[in-house]
Structure formats: structure tokens, C-alpha cells
C-alpha positions as CSV (number, residue, x, y, z in Angstrom):
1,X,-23.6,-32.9,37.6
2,X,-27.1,-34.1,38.3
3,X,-27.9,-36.9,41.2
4,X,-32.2,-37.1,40.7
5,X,-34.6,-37.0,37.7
6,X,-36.4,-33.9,38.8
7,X,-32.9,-32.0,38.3
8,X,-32.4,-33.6,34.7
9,X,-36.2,-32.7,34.0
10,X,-35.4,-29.4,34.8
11,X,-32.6,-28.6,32.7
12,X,-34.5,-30.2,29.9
13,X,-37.2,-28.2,30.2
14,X,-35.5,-25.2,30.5
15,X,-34.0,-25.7,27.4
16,X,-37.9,-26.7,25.7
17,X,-38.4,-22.9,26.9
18,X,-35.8,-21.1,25.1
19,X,-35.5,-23.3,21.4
20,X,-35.8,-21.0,18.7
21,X,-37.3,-23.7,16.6
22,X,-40.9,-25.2,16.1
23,X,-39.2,-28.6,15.5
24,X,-38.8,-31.3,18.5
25,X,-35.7,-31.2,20.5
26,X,-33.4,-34.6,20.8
27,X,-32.6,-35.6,24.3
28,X,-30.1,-38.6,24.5
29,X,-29.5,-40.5,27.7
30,X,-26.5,-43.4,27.7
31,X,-24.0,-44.6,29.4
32,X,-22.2,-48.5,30.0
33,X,-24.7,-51.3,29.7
34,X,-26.5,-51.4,33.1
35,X,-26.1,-48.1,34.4
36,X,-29.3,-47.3,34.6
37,X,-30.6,-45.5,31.9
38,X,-33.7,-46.9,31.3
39,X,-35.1,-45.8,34.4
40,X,-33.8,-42.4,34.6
41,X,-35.2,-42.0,31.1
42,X,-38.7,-43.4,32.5
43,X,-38.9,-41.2,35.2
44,X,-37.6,-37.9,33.1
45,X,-40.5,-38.5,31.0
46,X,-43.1,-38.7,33.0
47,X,-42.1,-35.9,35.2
48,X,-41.9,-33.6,31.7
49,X,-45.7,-35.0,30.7
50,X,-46.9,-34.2,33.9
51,X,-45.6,-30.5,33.1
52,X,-47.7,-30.6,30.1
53,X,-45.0,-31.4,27.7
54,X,-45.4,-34.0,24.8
55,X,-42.5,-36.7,25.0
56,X,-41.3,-39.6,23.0
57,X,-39.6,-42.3,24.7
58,X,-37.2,-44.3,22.2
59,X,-35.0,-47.4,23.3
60,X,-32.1,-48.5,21.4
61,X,-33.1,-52.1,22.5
62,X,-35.7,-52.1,19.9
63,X,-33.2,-51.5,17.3
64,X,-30.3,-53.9,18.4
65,X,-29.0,-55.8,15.4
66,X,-29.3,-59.4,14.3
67,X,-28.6,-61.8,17.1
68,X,-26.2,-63.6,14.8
69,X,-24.4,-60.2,14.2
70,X,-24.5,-59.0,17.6
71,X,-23.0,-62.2,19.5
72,X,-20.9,-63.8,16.4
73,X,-18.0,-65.8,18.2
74,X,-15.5,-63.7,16.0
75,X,-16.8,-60.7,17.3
76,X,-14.0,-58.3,18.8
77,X,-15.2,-56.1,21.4
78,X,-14.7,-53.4,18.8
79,X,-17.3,-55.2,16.3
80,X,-19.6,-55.5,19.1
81,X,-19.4,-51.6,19.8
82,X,-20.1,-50.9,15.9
83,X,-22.7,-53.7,14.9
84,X,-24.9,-54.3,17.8
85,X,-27.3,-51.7,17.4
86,X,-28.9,-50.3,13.9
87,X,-28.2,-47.0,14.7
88,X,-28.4,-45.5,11.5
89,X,-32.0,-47.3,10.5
90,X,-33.2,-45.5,13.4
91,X,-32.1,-42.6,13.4
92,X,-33.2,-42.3,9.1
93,X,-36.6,-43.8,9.9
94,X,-37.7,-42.7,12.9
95,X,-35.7,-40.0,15.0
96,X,-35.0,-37.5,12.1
97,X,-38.7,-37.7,10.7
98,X,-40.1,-37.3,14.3
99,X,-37.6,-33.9,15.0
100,X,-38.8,-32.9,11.7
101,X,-42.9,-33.3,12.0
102,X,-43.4,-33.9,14.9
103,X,-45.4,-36.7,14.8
104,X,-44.9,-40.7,13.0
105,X,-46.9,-43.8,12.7
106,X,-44.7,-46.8,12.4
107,X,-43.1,-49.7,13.2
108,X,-39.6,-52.2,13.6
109,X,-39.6,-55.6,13.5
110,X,-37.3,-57.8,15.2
111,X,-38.0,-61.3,13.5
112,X,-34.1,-62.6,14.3
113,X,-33.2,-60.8,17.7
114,X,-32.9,-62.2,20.7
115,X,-36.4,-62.2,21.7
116,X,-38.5,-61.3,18.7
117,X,-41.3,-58.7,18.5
118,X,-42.9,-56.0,16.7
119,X,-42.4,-52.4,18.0
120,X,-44.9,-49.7,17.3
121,X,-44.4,-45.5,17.6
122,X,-47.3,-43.6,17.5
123,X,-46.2,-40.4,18.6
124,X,-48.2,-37.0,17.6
125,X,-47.4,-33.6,18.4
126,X,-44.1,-34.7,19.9
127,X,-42.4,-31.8,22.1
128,X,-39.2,-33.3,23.2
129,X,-37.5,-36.8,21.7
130,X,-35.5,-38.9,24.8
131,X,-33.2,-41.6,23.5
132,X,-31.9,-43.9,25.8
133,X,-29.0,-46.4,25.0
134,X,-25.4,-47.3,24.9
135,X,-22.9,-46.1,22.2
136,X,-25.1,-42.9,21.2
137,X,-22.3,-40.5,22.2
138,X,-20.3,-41.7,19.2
139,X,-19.0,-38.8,17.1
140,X,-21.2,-39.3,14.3
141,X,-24.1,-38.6,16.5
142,X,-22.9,-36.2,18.3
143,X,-24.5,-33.1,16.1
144,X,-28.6,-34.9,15.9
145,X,-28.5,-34.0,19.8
146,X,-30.0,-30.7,21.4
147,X,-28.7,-32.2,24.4
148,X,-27.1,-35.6,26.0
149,X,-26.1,-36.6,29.5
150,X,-24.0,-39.4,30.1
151,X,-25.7,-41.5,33.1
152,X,-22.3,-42.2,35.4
153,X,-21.8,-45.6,37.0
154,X,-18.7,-47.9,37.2
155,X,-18.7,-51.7,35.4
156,X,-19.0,-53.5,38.7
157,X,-22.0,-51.9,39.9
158,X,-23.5,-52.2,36.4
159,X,-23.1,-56.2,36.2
160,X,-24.7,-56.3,39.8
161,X,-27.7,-54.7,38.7
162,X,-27.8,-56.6,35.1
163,X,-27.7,-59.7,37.6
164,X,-30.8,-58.5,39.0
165,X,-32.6,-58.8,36.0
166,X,-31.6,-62.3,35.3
167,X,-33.6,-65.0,37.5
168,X,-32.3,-68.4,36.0
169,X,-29.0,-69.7,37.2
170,X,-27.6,-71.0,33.9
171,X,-28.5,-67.5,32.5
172,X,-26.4,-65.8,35.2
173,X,-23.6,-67.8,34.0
174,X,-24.1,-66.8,30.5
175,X,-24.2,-63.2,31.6
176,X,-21.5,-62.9,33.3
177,X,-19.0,-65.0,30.5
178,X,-20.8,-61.9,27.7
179,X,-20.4,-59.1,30.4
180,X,-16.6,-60.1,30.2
181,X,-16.0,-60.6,27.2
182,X,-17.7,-58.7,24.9
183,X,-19.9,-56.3,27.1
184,X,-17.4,-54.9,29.2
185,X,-14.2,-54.4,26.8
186,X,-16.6,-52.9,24.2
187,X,-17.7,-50.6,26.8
188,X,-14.1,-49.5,27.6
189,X,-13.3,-49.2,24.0
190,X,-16.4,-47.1,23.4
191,X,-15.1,-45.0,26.6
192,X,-11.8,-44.6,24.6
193,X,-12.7,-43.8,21.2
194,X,-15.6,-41.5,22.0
195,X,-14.9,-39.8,25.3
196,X,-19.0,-39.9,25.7
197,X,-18.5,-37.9,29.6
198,X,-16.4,-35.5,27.9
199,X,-19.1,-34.9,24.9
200,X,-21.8,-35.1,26.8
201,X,-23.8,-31.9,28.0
202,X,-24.5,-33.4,31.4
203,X,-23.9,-35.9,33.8
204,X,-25.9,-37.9,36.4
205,X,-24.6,-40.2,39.0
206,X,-27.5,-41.5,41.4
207,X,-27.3,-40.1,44.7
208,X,-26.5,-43.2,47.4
209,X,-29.3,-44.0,49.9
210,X,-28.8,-43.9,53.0
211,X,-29.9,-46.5,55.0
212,X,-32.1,-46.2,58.1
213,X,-30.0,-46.0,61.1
């Protein structure tokens, strides 16, 4: 059990030190939607570059699926948990070939998501590969990991902090209704399916504050 970056960065490292391979290592973070991983995955990373390491930071974000796919009214929460994300286009196109060389030059685009954009990876020389996302701890994943940690929180505490990052009133509304019912139960059935704390190698749960007396 980990409760701050520098510990996770440590254990990563330590296992950088004693691979018996020239290839990059694959380091995935996940956990519910809005538990956090993003920023423990931001803060990892720099701490490892600042120990001279080469990292690659990949989001599953930038692979999520259609938007017509991903919020269909006929989804079930089940649906959700298997079509959201195009895990197996990243993992062929860019995760495998990066463990492999080490370095890629290329790019996604996102023409019909939610927000559209272009990604670009440029990565050379990569060291150690950090994914961060939900559902990664799905069986079929399981064995392209040198090591995962499942980023504790509970649902509550995740919607709170997804709240955060929504500004308009009308699109807190529309959060909460998809949190319910499609975010949450798909979260629960990926909890049940998978068992990702049980799989995983690791797992962090932030440390409280404490506030000033």
C-alpha cells in the first residue's frame, strides 16, 4: 500500500534497476473514473525524469471510442465498460511498438469524440511506459504489464472531485444523471468481473490532510 508519489516512484524504479531486458517496462495506473489517476501518474513521471529516467506518459482519454458508441442510450453499463475506450488500437499501435523500440512517431485522431483533436507521441529512447486509465486491469491486459497499481478511492469521493472539474451548472446536471447511470454501475461491474485490486501489483490510496489546527 502506497499513500504519496515518491513511494510509487520508488518502487518503479527499483524495478527499472533490476529488468533483465533492454526493452521499456509497462507501468499501468487505473482505478474508478475520478479517482485520481491522472495526477498521480503526472507527478510519478516527473519525479522518475528528474531521476534521469526516460518516461512516456499515455492517457486512455485520447483513445476513448466514438461518442455515439460510448454514450448510445442502449448502452448497458456492461457495453459501456467494453466499448468506451479503443483499447486494443492502442495497445497494437502505440504501446507494443514503444516496449519493443523504444521510441514512435505518431499520432490518433479523434474527429467524432467528445471534444475532437489530434494527439501526437513523440517519444525516443523511452525507459519506462505509464498508462493511466480506467478498465486497464481487465484480464486480457493483464500479461502487457511489468507492473500496475490500482489507485484506491470510493465512488462518492470520485463524483466530488469529477464535480470539480465541471464549472457549468447544466453540465453538473448532466454529470451526475451519466455518473449514475452508466459511469458508476460500469465501474462496479468492472470491479466484479476483473477484481483490478486483487490483480494489481500495488495500491495507493492518498494520504488525508490534515488540516491546520
Amino acid at each position: 500500500m502506497f499513500n504519496n508519489a515518491a513511494q510509487m516512484k520508488s518502487a518503479i524504479k527499483e524495478l527499472h534497476n533490476h529488468k533483465e531486458s533492454t526493452k521499456a517496462q509497462v507501468v499501468a495506473i487505473s482505478g474508478i473514473e475520478g479517482s485520481g489517476k491522472r495526477e498521480l501518474t503526472e507527478k510519478i513521471a516527473a519525479a522518475l525524469t528528474l531521476d534521469g529516467l526516460n518516461v512516456a506518459v499515455i492517457h486512455t482519454d485520447d483513445w476513448e471510442a466514438n461518442k455515439n458508441v460510448r454514450f448510445n442510450v442502449m448502452n448497458s453499463p456492461e457495453e459501456y465498460y467494453l466499448n468506451a475506450y479503443r483499447f486494443d488500437e492502442m495497445f497494437e499501435e502505440l504501446v507494443l511498438p514503444l516496449k519493443l523500440f523504444g521510441s514512435i512517431k505518431t499520432s490518433v485522431n479523434l474527429d467524432d469524440a467528445e471534444c475532437p483533436r489530434q494527439v501526437d507521441y513523440n517519444f525516443e529512447n523511452i525507459d519506462i511506459i505509464l498508462i493511466e486509465g480506467v478498465y486497464l486491469l481487465q484480464e486480457a491486459y493483464l500479461d502487457l504489464y511489468d507492473y500496475s497499481c490500482w489507485v484506491k478511492s470510493n465512488f462518492d469521493t470520485a463524483l466530488k472531485r469529477l464535480h470539480e472539474q465541471v464549472n457549468i451548472e447544466e453540465s453538473q446536471e448532466a454529470l451526475v444523471n451519466l455518473f449514475e447511470l452508466l459511469i458508476k454501475p460500469a465501474g462496479q461491474y468492472h470491479l466484479y468481473a476483473d477484481d483490478p485490486i486483487g490483480n494489481s501489483r500495488s495500491i495507493y490510496l492518498e494520504q488525508a490532510s490534515v488540516p491546520n489546527e
